[in-house]
C-alpha positions in Angstrom: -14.6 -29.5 94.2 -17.5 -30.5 96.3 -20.9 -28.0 96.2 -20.8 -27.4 100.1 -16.8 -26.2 99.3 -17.5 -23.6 96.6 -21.3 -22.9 96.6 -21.2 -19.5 95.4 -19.6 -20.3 92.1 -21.8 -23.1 91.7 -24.6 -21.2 91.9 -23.4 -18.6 89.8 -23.4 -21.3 87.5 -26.6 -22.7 87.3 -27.8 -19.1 87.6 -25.9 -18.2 84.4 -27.4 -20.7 82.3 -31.0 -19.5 83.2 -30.4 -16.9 80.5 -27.0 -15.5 79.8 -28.5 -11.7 78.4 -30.7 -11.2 81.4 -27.3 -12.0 83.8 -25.2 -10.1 81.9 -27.5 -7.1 80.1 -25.6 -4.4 82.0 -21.8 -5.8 80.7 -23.8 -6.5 76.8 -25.5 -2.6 77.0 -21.8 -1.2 77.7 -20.8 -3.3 74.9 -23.2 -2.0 72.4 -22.3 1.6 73.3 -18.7 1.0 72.6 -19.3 -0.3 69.0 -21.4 2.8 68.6 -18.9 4.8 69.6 -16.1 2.4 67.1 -18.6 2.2 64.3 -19.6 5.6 63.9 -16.1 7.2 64.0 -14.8 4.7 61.5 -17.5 2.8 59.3 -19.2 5.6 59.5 -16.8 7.8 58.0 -15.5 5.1 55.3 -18.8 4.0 53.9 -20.9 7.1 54.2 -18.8 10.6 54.4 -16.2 9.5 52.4 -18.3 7.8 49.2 -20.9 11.0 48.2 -23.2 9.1 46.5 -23.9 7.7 49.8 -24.8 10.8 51.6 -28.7 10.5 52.2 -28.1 6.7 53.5 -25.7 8.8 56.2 -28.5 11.5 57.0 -31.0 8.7 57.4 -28.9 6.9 59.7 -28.3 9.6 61.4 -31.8 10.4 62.5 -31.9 6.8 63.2 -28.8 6.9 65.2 -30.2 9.7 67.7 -33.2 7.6 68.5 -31.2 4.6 69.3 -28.7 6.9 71.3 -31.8 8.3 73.4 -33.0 4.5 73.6 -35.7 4.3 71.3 -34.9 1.2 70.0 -38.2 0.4 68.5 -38.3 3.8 66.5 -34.3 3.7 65.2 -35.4 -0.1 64.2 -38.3 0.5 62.3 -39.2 4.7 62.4 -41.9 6.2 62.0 -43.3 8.8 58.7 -41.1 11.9 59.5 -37.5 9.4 60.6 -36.4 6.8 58.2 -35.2 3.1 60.6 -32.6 1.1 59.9 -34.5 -1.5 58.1 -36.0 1.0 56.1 -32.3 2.2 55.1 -31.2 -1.3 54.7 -33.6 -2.4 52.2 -33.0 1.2 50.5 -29.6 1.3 50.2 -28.6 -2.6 50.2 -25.5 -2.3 48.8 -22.3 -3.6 51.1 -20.8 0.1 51.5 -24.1 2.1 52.2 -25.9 -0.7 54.2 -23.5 -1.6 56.6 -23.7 0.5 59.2 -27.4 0.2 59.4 -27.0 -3.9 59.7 -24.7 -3.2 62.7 -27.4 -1.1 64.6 -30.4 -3.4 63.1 -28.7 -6.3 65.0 -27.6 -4.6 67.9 -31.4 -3.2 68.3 -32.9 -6.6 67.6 -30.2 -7.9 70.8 -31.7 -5.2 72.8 -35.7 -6.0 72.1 -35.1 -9.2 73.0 -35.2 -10.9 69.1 -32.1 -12.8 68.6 -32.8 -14.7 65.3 -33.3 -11.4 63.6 -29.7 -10.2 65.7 -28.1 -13.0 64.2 -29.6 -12.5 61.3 -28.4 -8.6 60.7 -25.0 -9.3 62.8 -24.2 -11.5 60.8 -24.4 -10.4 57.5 -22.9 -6.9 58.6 -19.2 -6.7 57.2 -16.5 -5.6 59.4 -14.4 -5.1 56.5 -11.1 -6.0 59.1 -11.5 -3.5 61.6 -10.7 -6.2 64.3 -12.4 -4.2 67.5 -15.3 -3.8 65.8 -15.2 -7.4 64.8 -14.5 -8.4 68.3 -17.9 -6.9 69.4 -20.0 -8.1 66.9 -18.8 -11.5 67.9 -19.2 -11.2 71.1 -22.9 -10.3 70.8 -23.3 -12.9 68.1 -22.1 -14.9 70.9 -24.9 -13.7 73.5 -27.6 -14.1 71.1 -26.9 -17.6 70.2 -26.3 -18.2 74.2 -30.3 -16.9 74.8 -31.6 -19.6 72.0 -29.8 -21.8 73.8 -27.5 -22.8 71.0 -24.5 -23.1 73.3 -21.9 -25.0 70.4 -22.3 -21.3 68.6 -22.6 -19.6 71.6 -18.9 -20.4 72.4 -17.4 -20.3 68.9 -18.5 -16.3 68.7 -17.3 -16.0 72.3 -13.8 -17.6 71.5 -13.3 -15.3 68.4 -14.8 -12.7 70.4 -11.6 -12.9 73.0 -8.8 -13.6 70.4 -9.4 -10.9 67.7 -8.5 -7.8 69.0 -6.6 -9.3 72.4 -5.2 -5.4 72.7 -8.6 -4.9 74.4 -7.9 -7.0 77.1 -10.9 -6.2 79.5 -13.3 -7.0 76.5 -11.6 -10.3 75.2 -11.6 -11.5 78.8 -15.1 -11.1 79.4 -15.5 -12.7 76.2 -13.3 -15.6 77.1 -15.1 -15.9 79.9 -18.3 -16.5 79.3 -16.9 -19.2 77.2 -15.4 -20.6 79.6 -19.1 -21.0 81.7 -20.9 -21.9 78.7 -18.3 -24.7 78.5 -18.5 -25.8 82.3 -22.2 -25.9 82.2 -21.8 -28.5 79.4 -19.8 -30.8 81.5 -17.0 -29.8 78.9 -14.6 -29.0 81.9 -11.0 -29.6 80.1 -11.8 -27.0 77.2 -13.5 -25.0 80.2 -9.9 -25.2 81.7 -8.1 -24.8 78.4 -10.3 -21.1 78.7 -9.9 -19.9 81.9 -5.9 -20.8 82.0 -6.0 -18.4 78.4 -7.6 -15.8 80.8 -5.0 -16.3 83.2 -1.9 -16.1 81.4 -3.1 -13.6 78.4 -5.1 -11.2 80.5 -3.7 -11.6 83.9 -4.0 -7.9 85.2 -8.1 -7.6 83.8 -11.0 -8.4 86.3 -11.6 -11.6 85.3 -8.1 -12.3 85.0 -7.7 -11.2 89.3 -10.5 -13.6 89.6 -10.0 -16.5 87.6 -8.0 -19.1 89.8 -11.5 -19.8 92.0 -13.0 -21.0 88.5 -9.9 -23.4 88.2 -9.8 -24.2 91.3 -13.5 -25.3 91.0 -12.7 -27.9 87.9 -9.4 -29.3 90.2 -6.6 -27.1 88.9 -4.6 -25.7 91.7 -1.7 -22.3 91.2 1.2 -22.5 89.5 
């Protein structure tokens, strides 16, 4: 399809590969608060409650935690005298189990501040230890960090897990999906771009991007079935 035919997608675009985490901060911030939300009633509860020699990495967290939750990134990332950070716990307690949790919120943080070698960095060395949502998530911002440093290949790897590990969420893996599927187009890589969408279509037809996704195919030539 010409520009003149469909120049709203077009734009959209170019405008998306300008910097996918400015674009899309609002969708990645709801995102992050659904993995806190995930993480704290389950990791939290596996690695620190349950395992009592692990109870001061949970109160330290904690403190941590209520700065994050009251957007203090900064000060949940690195405290302060009286309120232990999440690096400060990580390097503490670096063992898998009592660690975890605070890799999760160290990379998430990092996302936020804008520093996405150190979010890869913590993201990816947090375990989700096969809790599939929560894996889903930390994919999926794995995904949008590698995106801003422009290292698109990875970028759509951690998005394509991102949509096919926990497909139950279906308004998640969708989004997921489909910023794939633009990463992809913006390459000139429109059959796999396609091949993503048309997943969209037929696995998560009833989601927002799934109402939506027929202009997308219908930009790269493919008409309704």
């Amino acid at each position: 399809m010409s520009v003149k035919t469909h120049p709203e997608p077009e734009m959209e675009v170019l405008d998306k590969a300008k910097g996918f985490w400015e674009k899309n901060s609002k969708a990645i911030l709801t995102t992050s608060i659904a993995v806190i939300v995930l993480v704290g009633g389950y990791l939290g509860y596996k690695y620190l409650i349950q395992l009592p020699n692990e109870k001061k990495a949970q109160e330290e967290i904690f403190k941590a935690e209520a700065n994050f939750k009251k957007d203090s990134v900064s000060l949940a990332l690195n405290g302060n005298a009286g309120n232990p950070g999440f690096l400060k716990v990580i390097n503490k307690y670096g063992s898998p189990k009592a660690g975890n949790l605070a890799r999760l919120y160290a990379g998430e943080s990092y996302l936020i501040l804008g520093d996405y070698k150190n979010a890869i960095k913590h993201l990816e060395d947090f375990n989700a230890n096969g809790a599939k949502q929560i894996e889903a998530r930390v994919q999926g911002m794995l995904g949008d960090a590698n995106s801003e440093l422009k290292q698109n290949n990875k970028a759509v790897d951690h998005y394509r897990k991102a949509g096919s590990v926990f497909p139950e969420d279906q308004m998640l893996s969708s989004e997921y999906l489909f910023r794939a599927g633009l990463l992809l187009e913006m390459a000139g890589k429109n059959k796999e771009a396609v091949e993503v969408y048309k997943q969209i279509k037929e696995k998560f037809p009833r989601t927002e991007k799934g109402f939506g996704i027929d202009k997308y195919l219908a930009r790269l030539g493919e008409t309704k079935s």
